[in-house]
N, C-alpha and C positions, 0 to 999 in steps of 0.2 A: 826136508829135501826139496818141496815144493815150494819154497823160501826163495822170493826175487828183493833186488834191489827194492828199496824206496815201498816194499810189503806194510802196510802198520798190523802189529803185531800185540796181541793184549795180555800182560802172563804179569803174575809176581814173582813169579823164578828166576831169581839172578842169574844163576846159570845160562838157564831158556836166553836170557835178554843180552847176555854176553855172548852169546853163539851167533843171535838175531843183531847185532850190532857189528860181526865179524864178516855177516852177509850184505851188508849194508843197507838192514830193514830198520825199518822204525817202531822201536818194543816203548811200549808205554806201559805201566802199572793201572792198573782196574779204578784208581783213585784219580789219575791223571798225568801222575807224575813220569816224565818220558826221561828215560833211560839214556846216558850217553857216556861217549868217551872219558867225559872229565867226572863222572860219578859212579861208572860200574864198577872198580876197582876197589873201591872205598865199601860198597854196598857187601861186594864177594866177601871180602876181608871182616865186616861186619857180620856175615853169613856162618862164616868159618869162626869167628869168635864164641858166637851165639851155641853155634854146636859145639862146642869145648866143655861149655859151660852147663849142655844140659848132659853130657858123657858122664860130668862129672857127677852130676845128681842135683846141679842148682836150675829153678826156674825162673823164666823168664816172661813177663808181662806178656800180652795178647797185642792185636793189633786194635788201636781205638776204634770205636764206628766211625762211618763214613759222613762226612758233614757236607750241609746244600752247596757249599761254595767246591769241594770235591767232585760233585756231581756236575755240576758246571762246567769247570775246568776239563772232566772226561771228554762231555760231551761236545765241546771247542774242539779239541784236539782230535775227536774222529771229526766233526764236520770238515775242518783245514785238512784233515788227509785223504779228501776225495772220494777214496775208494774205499770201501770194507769188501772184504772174503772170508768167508767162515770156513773154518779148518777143521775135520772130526780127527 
């Protein structure tokens, strides 16, 4: 609710990042990758498959670790957005 325009916003929660996209913040993923109109849809939908799939009792791979060039790219993407605020 404390969610302004042009906020950067750091979450892997698809959900979280299509709410934060709807308020017109900027949600990026803890890897780097920044969230947006032409990719949340695809990502939800891949979200929603993925739980089908374990409903049904099938498992699905983990997320790779994080490589230097990841860390990079995070850390670009907060300096370009000026401002941080830390939300509990």
């Amino acid at each position: 609710n404390m969610l302004r325009p042009g906020d950067l916003v750091v979450t892997q929660d698809y959900g979280l990042a299509a709410m934060c996209l709807a308020r017109r913040a900027l949600p990026i993923s803890q890897d780097g990758m920044v969230y947006h109109d032409g990719n949340i849809e695809s990502l939800l939908q891949a979200r929603h498959a993925a739980k089908k799939i374990r409903s049904a009792g099938g498992r699905l791979k983990g997320s790779r670790k994080r490589t230097p060039d990841q860390n990079v790219q995070f850390e670009k993407l907060i300096q370009r957005s000026g401002k941080t605020k830390e939300v509990e």
